[in-house]
Structure formats: structure tokens, C-alpha cells
N, C-alpha and C positions, 0 to 999 in steps of 0.2 A: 395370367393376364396376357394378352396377345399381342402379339407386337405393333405398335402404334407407328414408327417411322422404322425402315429398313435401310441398311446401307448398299449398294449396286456400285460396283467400278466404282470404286473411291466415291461415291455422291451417297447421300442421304435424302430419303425420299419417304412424305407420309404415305396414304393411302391415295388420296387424290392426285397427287404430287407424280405419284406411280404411273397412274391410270393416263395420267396424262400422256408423261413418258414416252408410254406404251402406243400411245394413239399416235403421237407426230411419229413415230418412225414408221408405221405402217404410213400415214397420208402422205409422208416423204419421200417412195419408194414408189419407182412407176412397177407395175405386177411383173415378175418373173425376173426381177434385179436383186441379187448377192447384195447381204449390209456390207456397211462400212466396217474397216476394224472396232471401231468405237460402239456402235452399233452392238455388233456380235457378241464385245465382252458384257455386254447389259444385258443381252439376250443370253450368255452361256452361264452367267453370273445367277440371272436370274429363275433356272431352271436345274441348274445342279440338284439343290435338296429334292426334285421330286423322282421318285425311284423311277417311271419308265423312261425318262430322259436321260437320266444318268445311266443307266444301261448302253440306252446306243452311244452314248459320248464316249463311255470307257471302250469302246472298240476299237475308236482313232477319234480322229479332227471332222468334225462335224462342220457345215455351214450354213447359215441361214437366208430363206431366201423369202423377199414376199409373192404370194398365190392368190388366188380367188381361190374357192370352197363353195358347195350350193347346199344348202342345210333351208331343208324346206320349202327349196323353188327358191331362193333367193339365194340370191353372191354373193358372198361375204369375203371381202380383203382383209386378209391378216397374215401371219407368219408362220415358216414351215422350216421344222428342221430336214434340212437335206442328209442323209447317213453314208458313213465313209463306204465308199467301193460300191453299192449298189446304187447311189444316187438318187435313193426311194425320198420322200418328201412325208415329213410325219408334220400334223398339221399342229401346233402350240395353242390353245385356245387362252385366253387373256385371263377369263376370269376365272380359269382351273388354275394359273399362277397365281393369280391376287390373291384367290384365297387359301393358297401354301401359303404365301410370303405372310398376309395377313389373316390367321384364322379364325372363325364368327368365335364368336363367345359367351356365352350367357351371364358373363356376371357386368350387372350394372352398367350404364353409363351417366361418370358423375354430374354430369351437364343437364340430362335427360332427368332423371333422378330429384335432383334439384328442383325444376322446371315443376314434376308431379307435385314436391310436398311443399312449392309452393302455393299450384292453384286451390290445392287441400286448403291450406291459410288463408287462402283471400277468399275460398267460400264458407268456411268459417265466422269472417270477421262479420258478413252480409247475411247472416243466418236469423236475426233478429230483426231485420225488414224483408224476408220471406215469411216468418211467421207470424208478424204483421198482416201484411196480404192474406195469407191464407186464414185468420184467426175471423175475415169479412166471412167467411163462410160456416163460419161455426152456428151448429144448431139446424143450419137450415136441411130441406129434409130432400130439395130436388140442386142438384149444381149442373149446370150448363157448361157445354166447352165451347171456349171461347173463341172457337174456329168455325163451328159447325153449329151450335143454339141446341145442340142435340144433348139430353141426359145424358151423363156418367154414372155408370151401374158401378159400384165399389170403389176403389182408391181413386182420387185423383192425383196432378201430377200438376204444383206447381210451376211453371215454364217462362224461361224469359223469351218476352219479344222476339227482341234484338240479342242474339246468341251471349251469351254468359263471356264465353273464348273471345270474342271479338271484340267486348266491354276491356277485359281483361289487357289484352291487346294496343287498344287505342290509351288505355290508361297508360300503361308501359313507355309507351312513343310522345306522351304530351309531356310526360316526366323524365324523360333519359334512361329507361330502365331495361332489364333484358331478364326477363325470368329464370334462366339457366345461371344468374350470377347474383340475383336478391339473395341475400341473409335471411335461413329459416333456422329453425329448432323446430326439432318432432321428438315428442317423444309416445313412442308407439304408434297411434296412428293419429292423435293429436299434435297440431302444427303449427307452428304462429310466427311470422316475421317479424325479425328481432328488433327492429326500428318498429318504437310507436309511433312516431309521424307518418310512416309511411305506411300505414297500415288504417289510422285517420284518416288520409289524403285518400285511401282506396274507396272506404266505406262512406266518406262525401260523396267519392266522384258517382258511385254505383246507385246510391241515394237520389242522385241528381239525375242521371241516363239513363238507367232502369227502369222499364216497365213489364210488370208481370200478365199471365196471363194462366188459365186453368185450362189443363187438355188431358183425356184419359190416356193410358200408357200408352196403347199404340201408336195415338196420335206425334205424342212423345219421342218414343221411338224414330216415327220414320221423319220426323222434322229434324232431329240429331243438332247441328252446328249451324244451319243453313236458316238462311234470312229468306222470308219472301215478301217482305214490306211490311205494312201497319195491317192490312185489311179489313178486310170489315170484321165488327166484334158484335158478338150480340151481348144483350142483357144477360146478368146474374141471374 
């Protein structure tokens, strides 16, 4: 699991906490001005573990100074180790440190995670007024999309209006809730939040603001999360 807060010069510092850090000493620093002691030990502190810096530091007393840089026609201020006796300038880039100090990870995040096998649950619970809607279409032998009046040759693709995410969303904020922190149970890839009130309160509110609409996949597809109003609908 990868390290979520680090300690620097006696202080502890998350991942944002860091980055911040890291930014006020460069904005505090007019270009070509030596850190402060305070400074240097968070910049020597925070650069030991990585092998080519630790190299030139084991030669002697290194100092850090802030530079401009031009990476791609543009100037970039940030920090340079100066090295003992030649006074060469090695440039520190911010985000080759962050991600020593803090490195990616692929396992989970349980917030995130969360968040997923919730809205699995709450499109679950709305699963029997989608096939509702769609059961109006049953039998019949041409189905229109509801964008365009134009035939659907093979599957269609039940669709909400008004994005699903965004229903989901406004539900959340009219009730106090925060999807990274709902109470679920899954088991396998069935989900269900463990308050039946709240899970009531969802399939009213969706009942209530909800409206469907039919479009073949592409359609589907490239409308994704995005709202463009009511507009016109044709006929079934």
C-alpha cells in the first residue's frame, strides 16, 4: 500500500499537503536566490531516497537554489540542486519527487470503490421502472429514437434524459449524503445499500425526476453524462 502521508523535517505532510509545500517555496523565492536552512532541510530530506540525488549529496554539502528551466518553449521556475565544487545546477522536478515519496498503486481506493458499488445499488433499486418504460415497446415491430424519429436497426438502448450521475447527485445534496461514505453490501457483483429507507427515498426521488428516453447505441454512446435540455421528441 503506498504511503498516504509522509514525514519531511520533523512535519507530516499528505499528498496535497506536500505539493503545496513544494509550490510556496518555489513562489517564495525570487529566481537565482539560495533556500533558507529550513527550506534546504525539506528539500535534502525530501530527495535522499532517490538514487541520482543521493549520489551527488554523498560527495559533500549540496545547496539548493531556485532557476528557470525552458521545457518546451516555456519557463518553468522550480528547484536546482547546486553540486559541491563544480557549482553545476541539477534541475529537481516536483513531480519525479511526489512520486518517490508517494508511489501510484493499483490497489483500490476505498472511497472510490465505495462510490462504484454504490451507484451499482441505486441502479439496481430503479431497475423495475426501466423495464417499465421499455416493456411500452414490447411487440412492436419499428422503435424510433427518441432524438432523431429515425428507426433503430437491432438493440436499443434505454436512456435517461437528464443523466442518471446527475439524478444520483442532486439526490445526494437534497438528503446530506456523500456516495464515497453510503453503507453498501455486495456480494459478487450484486449490491444493495444497507438502509431500506434510503434506498426507498432513492427509487421515489428517481420515480419522481426521471424521464426515459430510447436511442440506438451510438447515440448512447456519444451523449455519455451530458445534458443538452428536453428537446424535441418524436413519436414512438
Amino acid at each position: 500500500m503506498p504511503a498516504r502521508y509522509v514525514t519531511v523535517a520533523g512535519q507530516q505532510y499528505n499528498k496535497r499537503q506536500y505539493g503545496e509545500r513544494w509550490s510556496g517555496i518555489v513562489s517564495g523565492y525570487e529566481t537565482g536566490v539560495t533556500l533558507s536552512p529550513g527550506d534546504t532541510a525539506f528539500l535534502t530530506e525530501s530527495v535522499t531516497g532517490i538514487t541520482r540525488f543521493a549520489k551527488i549529496m554523498a560527495r559533500g554539502r549540496v545547496t539548493f537554489r531556485i532557476v528557470q528551466k525552458t521545457f518546451n518553449g516555456r519557463r518553468v521556475k522550480g528547484v536546482a540542486m547546486v553540486t559541491p565544487g563544480s557549482g553545476h545546477e541539477v534541475w529537481i522536478g516536483k513531480q519525479v519527487v511526489m512520486k518517490a515519496l508517494f508511489p501510484p498503486t493499483n490497489a483500490p481506493d476505498p472511497a472510490k470503490e465505495n462510490r462504484r458499488q454504490v451507484l451499482r445499488a441505486l441502479r439496481d433499486i430503479i431497475e423495475p421502472q426501466i423495464r417499465q418504460y421499455r416493456n411500452q415497446f414490447s411487440g412492436k415491430s419499428v422503435i424510433k429514437s427518441s432524438l432523431t424519429g429515425k428507426p433503430i436497426f437491432g438493440a436499443y438502448h434505454v436512456d435517461h434524459v437528464y443523466p442518471f450521475i446527475r439524478l444520483v447527485e442532486e439526490w445526494c445534496r437534497e438528503n446530506g449524503y456523500d456516495l464515497e461514505t453510503i453503507p453498501v453490501q455486495c456480494r459478487g457483483m450484486d449490491c444493495r445499500l444497507q438502509s431500506t429507507d434510503m434506498a426507498e427515498s432513492w427509487f421515489d426521488y428517481h420515480a419522481f425526476h426521471a424521464e426515459f428516453q430510447v436511442l440506438d447505441a451510438s447515440e448512447n454512446t456519444s451523449k455519455g453524462a451530458r445534458y443538452f435540455g428536453r428537446g424535441k421528441q418524436f413519436p414512438e
